[in-house]
C-alpha positions as CSV (number, residue, x, y, z in Angstrom):
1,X,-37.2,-41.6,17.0
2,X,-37.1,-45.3,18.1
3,X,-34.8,-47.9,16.2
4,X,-34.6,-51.5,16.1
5,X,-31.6,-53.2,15.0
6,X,-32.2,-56.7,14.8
7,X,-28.5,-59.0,14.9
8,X,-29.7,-62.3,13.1
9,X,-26.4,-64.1,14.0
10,X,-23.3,-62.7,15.8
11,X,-20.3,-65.3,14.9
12,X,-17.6,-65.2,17.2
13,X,-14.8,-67.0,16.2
14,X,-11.7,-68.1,18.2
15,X,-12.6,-66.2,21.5
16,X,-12.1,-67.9,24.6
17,X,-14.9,-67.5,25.9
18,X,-17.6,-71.2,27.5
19,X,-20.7,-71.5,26.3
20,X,-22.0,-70.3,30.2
21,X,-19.9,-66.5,29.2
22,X,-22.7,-66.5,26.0
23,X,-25.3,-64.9,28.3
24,X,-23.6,-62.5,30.3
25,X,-21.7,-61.6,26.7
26,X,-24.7,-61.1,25.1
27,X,-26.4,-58.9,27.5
28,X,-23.4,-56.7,27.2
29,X,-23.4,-56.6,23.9
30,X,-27.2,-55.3,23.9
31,X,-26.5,-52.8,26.8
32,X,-23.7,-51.3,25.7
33,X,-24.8,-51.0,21.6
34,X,-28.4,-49.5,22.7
35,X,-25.9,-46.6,24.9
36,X,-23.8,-46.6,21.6
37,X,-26.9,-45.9,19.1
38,X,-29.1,-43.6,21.6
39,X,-25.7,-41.5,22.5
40,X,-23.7,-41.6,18.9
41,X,-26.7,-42.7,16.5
42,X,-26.9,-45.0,13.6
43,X,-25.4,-44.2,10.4
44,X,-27.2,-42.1,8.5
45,X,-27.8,-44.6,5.4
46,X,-28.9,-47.1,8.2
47,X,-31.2,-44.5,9.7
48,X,-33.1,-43.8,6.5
49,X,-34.6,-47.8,6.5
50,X,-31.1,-49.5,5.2
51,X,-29.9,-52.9,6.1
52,X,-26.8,-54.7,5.9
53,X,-26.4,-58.6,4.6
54,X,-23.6,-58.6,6.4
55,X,-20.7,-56.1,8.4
56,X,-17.3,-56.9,9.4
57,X,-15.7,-55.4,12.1
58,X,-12.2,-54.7,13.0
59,X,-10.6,-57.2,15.5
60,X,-10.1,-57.4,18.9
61,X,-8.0,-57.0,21.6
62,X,-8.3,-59.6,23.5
63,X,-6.7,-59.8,27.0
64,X,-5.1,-62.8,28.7
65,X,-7.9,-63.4,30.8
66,X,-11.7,-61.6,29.0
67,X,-14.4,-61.1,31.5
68,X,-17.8,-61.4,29.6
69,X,-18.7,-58.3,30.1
70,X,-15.8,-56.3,29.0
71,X,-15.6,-58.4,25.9
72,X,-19.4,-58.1,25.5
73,X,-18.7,-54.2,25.5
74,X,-16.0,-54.3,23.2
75,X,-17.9,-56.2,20.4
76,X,-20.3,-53.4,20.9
77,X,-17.7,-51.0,20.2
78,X,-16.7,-52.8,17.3
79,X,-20.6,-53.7,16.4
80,X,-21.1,-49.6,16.1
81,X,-18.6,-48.5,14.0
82,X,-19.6,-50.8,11.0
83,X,-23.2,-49.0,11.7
84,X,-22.4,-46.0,13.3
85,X,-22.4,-42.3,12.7
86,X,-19.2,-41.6,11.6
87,X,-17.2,-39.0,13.9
């Protein structure tokens, strides 16, 4: 089954992050939510054709110093379990 989650805007407010981290951030964030859905799958309301207006997520923890990869992965994380399968 192929799935396409389309992310029309991913606001990210009070990170620390330069506007150079936004690719590198991004890319993580796709990478690590296509291993998320493919391994532990879209909720099954979502599944069925659903879509969201909107999803919050539950915060951060941000370290003292973020590399844009790490906090790419853990907005991921946080990305997938507002869509998720539930465990």
């Amino acid at each position: 089954m192929k799935t396409n989650v389309h992310i029309e805007r991913l606001i990210l407010e009070g990170l620390p992050v330069s506007i150079q981290d936004g690719p590198r951030i991004r890319a993580a964030v796709e990478s690590e939510l296509a291993s998320l859905l493919r391994n532990k799958g879209l909720s099954s309301e979502l599944r069925i054709g659903g879509m969201l207006p909107y999803s919050t997520t539950s915060p951060l923890q941000l370290e003292k110093k973020n590399d844009p990869g790490n906090l790419g992965r853990q907005i991921a994380r946080s990305i997938h379990g507002g869509i998720g399968e539930s465990e």
